[in-house]
N, C-alpha and C positions, 0 to 999 in steps of 0.2 A: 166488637166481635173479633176472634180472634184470627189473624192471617194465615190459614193453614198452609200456605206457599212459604210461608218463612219458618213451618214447625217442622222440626227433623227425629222420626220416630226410633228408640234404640228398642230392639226386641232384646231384654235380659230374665235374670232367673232370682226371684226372691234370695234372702242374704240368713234367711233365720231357718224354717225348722223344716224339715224332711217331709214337707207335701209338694216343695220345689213347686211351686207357682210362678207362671210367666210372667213378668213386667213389662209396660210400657212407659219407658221416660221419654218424654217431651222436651224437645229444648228449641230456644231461638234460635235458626239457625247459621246466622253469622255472628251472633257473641257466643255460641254454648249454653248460656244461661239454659238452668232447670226452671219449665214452665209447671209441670206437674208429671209424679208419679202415678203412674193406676196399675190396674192390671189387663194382663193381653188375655182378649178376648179369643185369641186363635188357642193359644195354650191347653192341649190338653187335659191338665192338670185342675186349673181352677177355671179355666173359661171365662177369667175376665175378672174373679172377684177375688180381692185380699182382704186379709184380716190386720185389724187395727195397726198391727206393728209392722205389717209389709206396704200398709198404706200409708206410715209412716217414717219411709225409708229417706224419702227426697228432706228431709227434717233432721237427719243424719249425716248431710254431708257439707260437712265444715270440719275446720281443723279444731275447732275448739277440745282444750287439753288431750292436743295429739301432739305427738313427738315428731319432730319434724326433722330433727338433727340427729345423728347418732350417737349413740354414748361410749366412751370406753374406762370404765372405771372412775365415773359419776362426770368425766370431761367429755364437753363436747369436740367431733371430731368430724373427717371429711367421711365420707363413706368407702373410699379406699380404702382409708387406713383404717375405719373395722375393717373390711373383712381381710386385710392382712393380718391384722392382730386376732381375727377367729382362729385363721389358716395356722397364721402360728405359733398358736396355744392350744390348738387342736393337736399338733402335731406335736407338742413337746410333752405336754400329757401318755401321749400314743409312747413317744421312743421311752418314759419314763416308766409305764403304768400296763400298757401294753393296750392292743386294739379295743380290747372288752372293756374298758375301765371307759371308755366312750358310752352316753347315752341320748339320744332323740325321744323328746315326747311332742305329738302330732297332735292335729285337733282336726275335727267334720267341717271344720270352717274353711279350712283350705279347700283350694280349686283340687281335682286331678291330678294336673301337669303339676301341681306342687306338689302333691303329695306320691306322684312317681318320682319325681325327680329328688327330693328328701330319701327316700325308699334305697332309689339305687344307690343314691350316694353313701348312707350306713352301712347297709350288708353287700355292697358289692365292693366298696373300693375303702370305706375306714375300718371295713372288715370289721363292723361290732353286729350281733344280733340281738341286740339292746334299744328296739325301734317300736316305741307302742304308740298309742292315741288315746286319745278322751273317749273318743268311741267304744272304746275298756268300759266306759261308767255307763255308756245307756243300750250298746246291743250285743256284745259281745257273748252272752248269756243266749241270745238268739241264732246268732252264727256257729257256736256249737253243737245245737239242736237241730239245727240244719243240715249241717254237716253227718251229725249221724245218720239225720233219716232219711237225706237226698244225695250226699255221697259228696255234697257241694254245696257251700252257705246260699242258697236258693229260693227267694219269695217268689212263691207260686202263682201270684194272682196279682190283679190289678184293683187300683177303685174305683173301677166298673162293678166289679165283683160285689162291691156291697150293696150299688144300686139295684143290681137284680138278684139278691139275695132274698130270700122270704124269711129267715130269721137270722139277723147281727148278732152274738156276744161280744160284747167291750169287756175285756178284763185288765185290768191295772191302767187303764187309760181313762182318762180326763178330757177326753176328745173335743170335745164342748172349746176346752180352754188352750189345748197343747198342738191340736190338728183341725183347727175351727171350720178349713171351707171345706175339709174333707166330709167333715160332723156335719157340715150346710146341704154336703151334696147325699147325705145320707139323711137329713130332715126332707129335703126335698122327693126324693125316690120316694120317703114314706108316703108323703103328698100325695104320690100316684097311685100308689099301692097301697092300702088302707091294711091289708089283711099283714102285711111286712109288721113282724115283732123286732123290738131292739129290747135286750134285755144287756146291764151293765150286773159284772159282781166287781164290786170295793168295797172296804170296809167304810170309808167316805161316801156321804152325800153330797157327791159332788155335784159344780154345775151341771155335767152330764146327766147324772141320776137324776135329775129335776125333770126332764124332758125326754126321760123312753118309759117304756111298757112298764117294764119291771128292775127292779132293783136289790138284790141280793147282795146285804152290810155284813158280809161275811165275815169271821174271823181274818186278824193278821196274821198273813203269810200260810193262810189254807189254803191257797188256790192247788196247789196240788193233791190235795185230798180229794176236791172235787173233781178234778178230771180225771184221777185212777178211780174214782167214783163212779163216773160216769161212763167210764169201757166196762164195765163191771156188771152196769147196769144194760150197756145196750146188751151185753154175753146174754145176761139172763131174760133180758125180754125179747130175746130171739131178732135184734134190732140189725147185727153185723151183714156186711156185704160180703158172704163168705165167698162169692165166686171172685170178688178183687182183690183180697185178701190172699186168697191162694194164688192165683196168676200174676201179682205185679207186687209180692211185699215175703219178706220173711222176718221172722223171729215173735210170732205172734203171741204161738200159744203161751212162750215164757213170758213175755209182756203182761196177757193177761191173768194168768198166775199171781203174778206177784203185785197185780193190781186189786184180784181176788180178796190175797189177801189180807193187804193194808185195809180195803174198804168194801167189805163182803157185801152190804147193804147198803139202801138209804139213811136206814137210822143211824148207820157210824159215819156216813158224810156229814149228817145235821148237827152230830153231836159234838166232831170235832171242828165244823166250820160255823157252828152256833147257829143255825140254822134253823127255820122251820124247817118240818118235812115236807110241807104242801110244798111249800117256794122250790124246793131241791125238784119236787118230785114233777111241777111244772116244769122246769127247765131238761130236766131230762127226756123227759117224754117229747117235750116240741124238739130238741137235737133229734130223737130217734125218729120222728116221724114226719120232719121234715128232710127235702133233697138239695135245698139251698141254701147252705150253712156257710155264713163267713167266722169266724172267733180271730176276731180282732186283739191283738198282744203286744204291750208296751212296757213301761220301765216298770207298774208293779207287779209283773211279771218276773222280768228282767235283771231287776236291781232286789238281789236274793241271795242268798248262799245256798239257795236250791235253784238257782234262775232257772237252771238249764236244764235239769229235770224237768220242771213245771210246764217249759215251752215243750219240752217231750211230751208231758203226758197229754198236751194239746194235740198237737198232731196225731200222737196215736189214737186218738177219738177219729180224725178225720181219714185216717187211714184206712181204719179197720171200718168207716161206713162209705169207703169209696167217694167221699166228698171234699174232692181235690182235684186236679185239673179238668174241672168243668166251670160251665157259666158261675157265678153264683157260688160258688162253693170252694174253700179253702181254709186254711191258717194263716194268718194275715199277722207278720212283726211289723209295725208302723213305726218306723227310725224316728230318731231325733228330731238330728241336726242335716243343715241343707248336703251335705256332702260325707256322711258316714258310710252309707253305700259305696261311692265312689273310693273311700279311702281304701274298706275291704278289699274289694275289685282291684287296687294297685300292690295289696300287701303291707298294707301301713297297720301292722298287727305283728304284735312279736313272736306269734304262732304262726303266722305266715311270709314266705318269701316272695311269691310275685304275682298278678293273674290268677289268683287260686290254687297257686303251685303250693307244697306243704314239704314241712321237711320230712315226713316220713318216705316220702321215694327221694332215692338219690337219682332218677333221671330227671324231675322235678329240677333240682339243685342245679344237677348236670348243664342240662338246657338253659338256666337262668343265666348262670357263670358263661357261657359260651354265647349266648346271646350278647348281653352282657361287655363280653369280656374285661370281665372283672379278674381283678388280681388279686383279692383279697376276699373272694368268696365267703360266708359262713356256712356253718353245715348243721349249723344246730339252732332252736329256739332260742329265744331271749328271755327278759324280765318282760312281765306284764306289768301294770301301770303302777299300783299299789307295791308289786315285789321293786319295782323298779328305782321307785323315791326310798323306799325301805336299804335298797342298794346307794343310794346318794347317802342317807344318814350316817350308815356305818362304813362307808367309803370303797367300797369296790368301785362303784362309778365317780369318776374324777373331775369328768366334764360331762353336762348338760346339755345339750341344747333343744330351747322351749319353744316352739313355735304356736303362734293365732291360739293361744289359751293358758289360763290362769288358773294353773293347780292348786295355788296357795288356796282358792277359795274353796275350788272343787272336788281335790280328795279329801278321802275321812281322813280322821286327825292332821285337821290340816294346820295343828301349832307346829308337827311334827315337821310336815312339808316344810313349812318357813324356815324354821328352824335345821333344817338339813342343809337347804339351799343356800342358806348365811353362810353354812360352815362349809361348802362345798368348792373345791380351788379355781372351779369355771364355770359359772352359768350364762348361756346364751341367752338371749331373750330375742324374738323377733316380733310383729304386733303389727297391727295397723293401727294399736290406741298405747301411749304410753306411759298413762299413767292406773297403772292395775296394781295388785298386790304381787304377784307374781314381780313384774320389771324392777321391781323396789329393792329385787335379792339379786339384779344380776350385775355381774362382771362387763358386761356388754349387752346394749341393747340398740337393735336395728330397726330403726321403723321401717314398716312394707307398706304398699297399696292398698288399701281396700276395697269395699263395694263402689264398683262405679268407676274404679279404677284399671279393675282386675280383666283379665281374659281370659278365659279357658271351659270349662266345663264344672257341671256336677250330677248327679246319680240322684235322683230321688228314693222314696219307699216301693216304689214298682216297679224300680230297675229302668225309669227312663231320664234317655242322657240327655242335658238340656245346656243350651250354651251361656255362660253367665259374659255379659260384653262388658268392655270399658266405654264410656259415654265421657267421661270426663279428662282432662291431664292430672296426673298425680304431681303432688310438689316435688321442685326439684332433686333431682339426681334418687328420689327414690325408686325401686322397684318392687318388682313382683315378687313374693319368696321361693319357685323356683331360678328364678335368675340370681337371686342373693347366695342360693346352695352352688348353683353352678359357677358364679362368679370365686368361692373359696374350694371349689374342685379343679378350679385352674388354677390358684394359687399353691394347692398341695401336688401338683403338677399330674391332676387326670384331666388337661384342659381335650385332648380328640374324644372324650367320652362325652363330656358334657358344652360341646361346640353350638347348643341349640342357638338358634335366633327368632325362631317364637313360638308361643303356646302352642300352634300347629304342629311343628316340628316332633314338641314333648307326646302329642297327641297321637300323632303318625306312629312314632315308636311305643307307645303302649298299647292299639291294637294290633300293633304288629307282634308284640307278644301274647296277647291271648290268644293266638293259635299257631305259635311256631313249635315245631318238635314234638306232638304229643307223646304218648308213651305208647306206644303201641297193644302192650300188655295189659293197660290201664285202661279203667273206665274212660268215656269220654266225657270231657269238661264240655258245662252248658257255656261258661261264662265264653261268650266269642262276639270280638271285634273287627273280625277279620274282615269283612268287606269296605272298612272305613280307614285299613290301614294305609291303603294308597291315596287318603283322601287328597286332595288342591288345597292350597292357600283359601283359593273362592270358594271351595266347596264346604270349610273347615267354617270360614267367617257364615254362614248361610246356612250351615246346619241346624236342623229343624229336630226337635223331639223326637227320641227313638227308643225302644226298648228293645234292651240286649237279652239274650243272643242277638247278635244283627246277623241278616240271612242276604246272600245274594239275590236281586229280584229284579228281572231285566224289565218287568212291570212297570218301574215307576220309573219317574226322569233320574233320578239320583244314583239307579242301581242298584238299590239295600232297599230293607224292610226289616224294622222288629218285630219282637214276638212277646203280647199283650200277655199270654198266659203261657204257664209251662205245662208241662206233663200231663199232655191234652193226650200225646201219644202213649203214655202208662210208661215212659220210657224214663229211667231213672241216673242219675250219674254215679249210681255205687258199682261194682265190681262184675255184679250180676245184671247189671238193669233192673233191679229191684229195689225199693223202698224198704227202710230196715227199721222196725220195730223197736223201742229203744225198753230197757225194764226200767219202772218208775218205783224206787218206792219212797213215799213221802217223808219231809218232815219239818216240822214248824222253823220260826227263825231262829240262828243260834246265840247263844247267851238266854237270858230271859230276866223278867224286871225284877227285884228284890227290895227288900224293905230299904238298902240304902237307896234305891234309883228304881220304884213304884210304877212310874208310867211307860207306856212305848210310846216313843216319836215318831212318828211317820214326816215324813220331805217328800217337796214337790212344786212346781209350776206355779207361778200367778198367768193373771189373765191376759196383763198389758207387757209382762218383763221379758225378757230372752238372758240365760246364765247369769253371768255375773254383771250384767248391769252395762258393761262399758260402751256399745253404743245405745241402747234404749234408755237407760238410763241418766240421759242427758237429751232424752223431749221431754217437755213439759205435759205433752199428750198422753204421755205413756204410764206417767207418774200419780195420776188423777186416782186412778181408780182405787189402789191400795198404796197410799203415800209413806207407810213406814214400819217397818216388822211389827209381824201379829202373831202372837199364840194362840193357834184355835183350841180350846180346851171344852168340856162337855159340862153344862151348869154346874153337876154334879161334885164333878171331881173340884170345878173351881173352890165351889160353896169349902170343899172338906181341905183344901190346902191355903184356905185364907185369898183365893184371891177374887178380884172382884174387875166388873167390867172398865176397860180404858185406863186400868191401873196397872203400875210397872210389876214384871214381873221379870223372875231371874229363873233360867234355865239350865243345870247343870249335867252332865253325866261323866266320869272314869275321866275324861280326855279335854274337857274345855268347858269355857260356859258362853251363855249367850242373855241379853238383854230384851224384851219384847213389851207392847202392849197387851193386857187379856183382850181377848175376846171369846165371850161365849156362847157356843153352839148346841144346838143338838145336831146338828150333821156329823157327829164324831162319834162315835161307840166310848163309852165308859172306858174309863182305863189309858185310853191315846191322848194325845196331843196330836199340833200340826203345826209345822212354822216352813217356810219359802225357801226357796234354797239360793235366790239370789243376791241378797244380800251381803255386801263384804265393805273392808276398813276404808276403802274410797265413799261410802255413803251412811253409813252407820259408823258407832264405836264400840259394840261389841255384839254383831250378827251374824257371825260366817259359820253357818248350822254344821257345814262339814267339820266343825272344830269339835261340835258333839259327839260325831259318829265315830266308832269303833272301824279298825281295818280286819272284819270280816270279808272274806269274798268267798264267792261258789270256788269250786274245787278243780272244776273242769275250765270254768269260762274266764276264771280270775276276774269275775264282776262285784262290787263292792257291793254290799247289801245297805242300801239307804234306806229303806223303808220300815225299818225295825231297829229302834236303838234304847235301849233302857236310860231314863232320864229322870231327874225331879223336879221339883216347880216351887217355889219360893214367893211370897210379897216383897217388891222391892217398895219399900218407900222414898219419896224424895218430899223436900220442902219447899223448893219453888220449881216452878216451871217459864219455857219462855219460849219465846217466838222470834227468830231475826229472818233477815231478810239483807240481801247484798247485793249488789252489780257484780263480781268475781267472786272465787271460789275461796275460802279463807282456811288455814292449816285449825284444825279444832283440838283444843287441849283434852289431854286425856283423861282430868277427873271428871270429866261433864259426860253425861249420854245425850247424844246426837243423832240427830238422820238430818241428812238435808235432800232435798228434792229440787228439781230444775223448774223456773217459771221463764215468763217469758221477760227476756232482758236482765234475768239475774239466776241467783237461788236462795231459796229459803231453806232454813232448821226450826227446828225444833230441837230445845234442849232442856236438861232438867237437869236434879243434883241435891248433894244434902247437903255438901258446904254453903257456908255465906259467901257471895262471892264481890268483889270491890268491882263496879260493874265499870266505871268508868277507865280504871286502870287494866281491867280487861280486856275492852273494847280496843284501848290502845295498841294491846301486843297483837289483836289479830285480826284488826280490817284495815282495808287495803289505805292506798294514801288518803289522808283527810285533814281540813285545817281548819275547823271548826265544830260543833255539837251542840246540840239542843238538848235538856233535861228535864223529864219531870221524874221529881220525886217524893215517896212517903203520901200519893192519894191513893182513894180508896181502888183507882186501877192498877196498883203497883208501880215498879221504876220502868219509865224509859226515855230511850235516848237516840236522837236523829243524828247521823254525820253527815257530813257535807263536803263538798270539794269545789272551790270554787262556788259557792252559793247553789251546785248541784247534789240532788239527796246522792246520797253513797251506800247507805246501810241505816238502816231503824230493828232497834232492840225494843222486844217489850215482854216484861220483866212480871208473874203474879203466880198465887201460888197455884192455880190450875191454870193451864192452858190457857192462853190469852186467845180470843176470837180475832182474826183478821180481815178486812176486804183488800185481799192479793190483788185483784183487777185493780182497785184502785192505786195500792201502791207499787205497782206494776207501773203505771200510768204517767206515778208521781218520778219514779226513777229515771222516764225519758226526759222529764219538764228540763230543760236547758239551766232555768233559776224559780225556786219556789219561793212566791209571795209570804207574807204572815199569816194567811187561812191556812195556805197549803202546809206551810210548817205543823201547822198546829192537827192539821188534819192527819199528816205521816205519821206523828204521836199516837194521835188517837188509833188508829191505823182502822176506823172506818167512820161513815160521814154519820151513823145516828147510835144509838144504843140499843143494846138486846139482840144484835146478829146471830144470827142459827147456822152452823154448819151442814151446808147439805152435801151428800153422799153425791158424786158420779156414778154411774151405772152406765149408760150407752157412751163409752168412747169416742165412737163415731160420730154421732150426731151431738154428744156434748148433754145426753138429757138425763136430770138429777132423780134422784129415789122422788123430792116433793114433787117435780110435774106428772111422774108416774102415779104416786097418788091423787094427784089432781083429778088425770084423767081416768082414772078407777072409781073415783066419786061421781063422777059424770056418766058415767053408765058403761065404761072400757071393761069389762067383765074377762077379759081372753086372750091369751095372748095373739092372735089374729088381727082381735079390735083395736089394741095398744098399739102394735105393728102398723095398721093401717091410719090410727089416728094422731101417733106421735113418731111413729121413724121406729123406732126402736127396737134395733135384733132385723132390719133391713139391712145394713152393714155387712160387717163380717157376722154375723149373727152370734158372738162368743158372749154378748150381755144376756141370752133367751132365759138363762137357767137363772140367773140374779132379780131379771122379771117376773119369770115363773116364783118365784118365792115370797116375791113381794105381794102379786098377784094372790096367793093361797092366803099371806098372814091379813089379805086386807077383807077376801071376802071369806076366810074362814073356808 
């Protein structure tokens, strides 16, 4: 049993996606050692439950293929002497090229206090407005929309809100798989509420779609049709709140005008969103005649070259029926990444300067600079992320600097991105991981702290601030990436600006600009931190969940209280106090398919991955569920372009290509494809989907359009196939296609290829030390071959023209063994103990239980998903496996 007088509990803030879930790490506590991850039960957010990859954090934290030293031009070096040689190469860029030839790209990963302290350091003192984020690729589409119609990038509601909501819309979300205990806490609500509809529209059957009411596989990139649809429709069924409409909004009637006339009817929503009429005419009817509407909105919404209309024409539905700061009722954008909120809120957006400040007032400006004082103020916007690499190609930006994210993977044409960055006279790199595709291109690279390391805060999707702690010591001499900015802002000699000595400090001073100077003439800004800006040292470490605005409240022991919901008051942060009406008029994605490039692509999420891979993609837990790039394609189209199931196939469009297995569905709509968006050159040899995608982006929000990309599809043949397996990680030759996956005590590949390849003199160039081999060769199993090092296995190859079948546990097993006997030898070979092994499918992550026991227990009388739940674990977890049960469940019992 375990001694809970020696367990020491760290309250922190999950590390992955934007429903900020509280953790609780356990440690011994006179060694430190991590006893177990879970989740905090007090946390408002998930109350205790995480999903597979947040329950998989403490699995995470090792240095394995983490940079530990610095680099400066492929040498290692002391950490001084980077950031002198940032500090000056920053600067000689600046006296050569001039302030603007400077550029920052940020990430949602970073804490806050890093991403104000990056923030000031760009546009207040290197004087560039050249400072954008990743957050560009997944909300930026949404904070425009907000902005118009709240005066202020503004999520209205909480998720509460969906629990007591009597009808959910999911649109462009995957919730199931991308926001799973939020999707738990909104399976559970239903629980209570039986009469609660959840309807999703995607053109995907996704996991989501398995498990609500109704499901609407709409056209790509209709969603806007539908919701100027749907104002159109409540005008004409007498459905509007015209008393809220008048008192607390303007620009309607134009609104609906031009909604009118995109979409007069039912029949022209169905027609352009392929639609039944029943289904359309369902969903409208329950919006108009229900009072508790949440419409939930994420990336395919977002990720558009209409994003930001589309998240308009959402709101002005909930506008124009007054269902908006009430219980139950809102427009709900469901962020990311853990801290994209947070970045907004700091300014880490090249459209914005600080706290919500914008450059269209110059008292805005004024206040920041004088705050500030800054001596190198900007006055004007920057590049957005896309315009911004586009500015590194053709060389206006000169130097770089990349922080906690790997554009090489992430933007569209991202051969393009690489290929800039090579050519580019200074790229920064900073990382908590360092080996990504991104670090591969830089000039310098700085390893930071990561999770577990880190101090400071982050923002979740509801606007509540949560405190992420450090529980562990970081290796030496590294630190946090605010201190790496401020330690080369005192080398370019702004050290009283940036004099902080800890995450508090950075803290103090960022709610202390959310409400310093407002503009008198101006709307008033909701965004306020103001009672937290005098916070303690103690007060800072102990700070507990809060949603901002933060309000003074002599109530509580702390002093403050946030605010769960906004514009409870009808009170608005535009000009007027009024909600502004945005005009929507629709239209499809731009480009479209043609006979050279026939299909649309659609990108997106798996269930166990987080981005590019670099820390989930080194558990072995994470890895199980979907082991190696997949094309989802529709039998259909497969049958008519030659390809066939678990057969290579090639993926091309305009700008790059990609390698995948088929697989196929009917969860896809004729005409689409699907492939992952995680995937990049550290785990694959050619899957970085952003290398397909075109640099479309919306007009307004500068958001790339991922979900629409004209592409074709190809039969890749190959003549053998193989299986290896290693203790280390080995450099893979470029004629071979590759994936390799993390097990336990090593990793495995899969490879394949049309050349014949001399296996033995291959093996030589690319695994690790070894000073002996075992061979079979020319049986009816194909070639292979065991190394060894010291009588210890080191790597086993095995060589046939499909897929060789493995039992990994055992040579997992065999990899510990100190010295292998002559069974065990012969048994690595074979690389399982009998013949005819079947590969089975993972499905519950959590519990570890395969596609066969769920059939097992479906043959036994498991009818339900209920039964399954109660009889084998399954979808008890994080609940992100229900929709893969659900399907399995339907194809068993018909």
């Amino acid at each position: 049993m375990l001694d809970t007088s020696n367990v020491a509990i760290t309250k922190t803030t999950c590390a992955y996606c934007g429903v900020g879930c509280g953790v609780a790490v356990k440690q011994e506590r006179h060694t430190a050692a991590v006893i177990d991850v879970g989740g905090d039960v007090k946390h408002p957010a998930n109350r205790g439950r995480l999903c597979i990859k947040g329950a998989n954090l403490g699995r995470t934290l090792h240095d394995n293929e983490r940079l530990l030293t610095p680099l400066v031009d492929g040498e290692a070096t002391s950490y001084s002497h980077a950031y002198e040689q940032v500090a000056q190469r920053l600067q000689g860029v600046i006296d050569e090229h001039g302030r603007e030839s400077v550029g920052f790209y940020l990430s949602g990963q970073l804490l806050t206090e890093d991403y104000y302290v990056a923030n000031k350091f760009c546009k207040g003192f290197i004087g560039s407005p050249h400072l954008d984020t990743n957050s560009r690729l997944c909300m930026s589409s949404a904070v425009v929309a907000h902005q118009r119609a709240f005066g202020e990038d503004l999520v209205p509601g909480n998720y509460a809100d969906l629990e007591q909501a009597d009808l959910v819309i999911l649109v462009g979300s995957n919730m199931s798989w991308t926001h799973p205990i939020v999707f738990q806490r909104l399976l559970k609500a239903k629980e209570a509420n039986p009469q609660m509809q959840i309807v999703v529209l995607d053109p995907k059957r996704t996991a989501t779609a398995q498990l609500v009411d109704l499901h609407l596989p709409l056209a790509p990139a209709s969603d806007g049709y539908f919701f100027t649809g749907l104002l159109a429709y409540l005008a004409q069924t007498e459905a509007l709140d015209q008393a809220y409409i008048d008192a607390h909004t303007q620009g309607f009637s134009q609104t609906l005008a031009a909604a009118q006339l995109a979409t007069p009817d039912i029949e022209s929503v169905a027609r352009v969103c392929d639609l039944s009429l029943s289904l359309v005419a369902k969903v409208y009817s329950a919006f108009a005649s229900t009072q508790k509407v949440v419409t939930v909105f994420s990336q395919g919404i977002n990720q558009s070259n209409t994003g930001t209309d589309k998240a308009s024409a959402i709101i002005n539905c909930h506008l124009a029926t007054g269902k908006i700061g009430r219980e139950g009722a809102c427009p709900f954008s469901i962020t990311g990444q853990p801290n994209a909120m947070g970045g907004r809120e700091v300014g880490g957006l090249a459209t914005q300067i600080a706290a919500h400040r914008n450059y269209q007032s110059s008292h805005d400006k004024t206040t920041v600079e004088t705050f500030w004082q800054a001596p190198n103020m900007v006055s004007n916007a920057g590049y957005k992320a896309v315009d911004l690499f586009d500015a590194v190609a053709d060389g206006r930006i000169k130097a770089i600097w990349i922080m906690a994210t790997n554009p090489v993977v992430s933007l569209p044409q991202a051969d393009k991105v690489r290929q800039a960055l090579l050519d580019c006279p200074l790229v920064i790199v900073s990382d908590s991981q360092g080996n990504t595709d991104t670090s591969k291109c830089a000039d310098i690279v700085i390893p930071c702290r990561g999770w577990g390391e880190k101090d400071g805060t982050v923002t979740n999707s509801e606007r509540m601030i949560s405190r992420q702690r450090a529980f562990m010591d970081a290796p030496p001499g590294m630190q946090q990436d605010w201190q790496v900015v401020a330690a080369v802002a005192q080398q370019m000699g702004f050290a009283d600006a940036f004099d902080y000595t800890s995450s508090a400090d950075v803290f103090r001073e960022h709610a202390a600009l959310s409400v310093v100077a407002d503009d008198p003439d101006a709307s008033p800004r909701l965004f306020n931190l103001g009672p937290l800006a005098g916070i303690t040292d103690k007060q800072y470490e102990d700070l507990q969940p809060v949603q901002w605005p933060v309000v003074a409240d002599t109530e509580t022991a702390c002093g403050w209280s946030g605010s769960p919901r906004l514009f409870t008051d009808q009170q608005f942060a535009t000009s007027t106090g009024k909600a502004q009406f945005y005009e929507v008029t629709p239209a499809l994605a731009s480009g479209s398919s043609c006979a050279d490039f026939p299909l649309w692509l659609n990108t997106g999420r798996l269930r166990d991955q987080w981005h590019t891979m670099t820390r989930t993609g080194m558990v072995p837990q994470l890895s199980c569920h979907e082991p190696e790039p997949r094309l989802e394609i529709h039998p259909f189209d497969a049958k008519a372009y030659g390809l066939q199931e678990q057969e290579f196939a090639s993926i091309s469009s305009a700008h790059g290509n990609y390698i995948a297995r088929v697989h196929c569905t009917e969860n896809l709509r004729q005409g689409q494809v699907f492939l992952p968006i995680h995937w990049n050159d550290q785990y694959a040899s050619q899957a970085r989907v952003s290398s397909l995608l075109p640099s479309v982006v919306d007009p307004h929000s500068g958001q790339p359009q991922y979900k629409q990309a004209p592409v074709k599809v190809a039969p890749l043949k190959v003549n053998w196939q193989a299986r290896m397996v290693c203790v280390s990680n080995v450099n893979m030759q470029a004629h071979v296609i590759w994936h390799r996956q993390p097990i336990q005590n090593g990793w495995q590949w899969q490879l394949a290829g049309k050349s014949a390849v001399a296996w033995q003199d291959w093996l030589a160039q690319v695994l690790p030390e070894h000073d002996d081999t075992m061979r079979l060769q020319g049986s009816s199993l194909g070639e292979r071959i065991a190394a060894y090092l010291r009588g210890k296995l080191v790597a086993v190859l095995w060589v046939a023209q499909s897929m060789p079948q493995v039992d990994v546990e055992l040579i997992q097993a065999l990899l510990t063994t100190p010295k292998l006997n002559s069974r065990q030898r012969l048994l690595a070979l074979a690389g399982q103990q009998g013949v005819g092994m079947q590969m089975d499918k993972l499905v519950c992550s959590c519990l570890q239980i395969t596609a066969s026991q769920i059939d097992q227990a479906i043959a036994t009388g498991n009818d339900s998903l209920a039964s399954l739940k109660q009889s084998l674990g399954c979808g008890s977890g994080c609940g992100s496996c229900l929709g893969d049960v659900q399907v399995q469940l339907q194809k068993a019992t018909g």
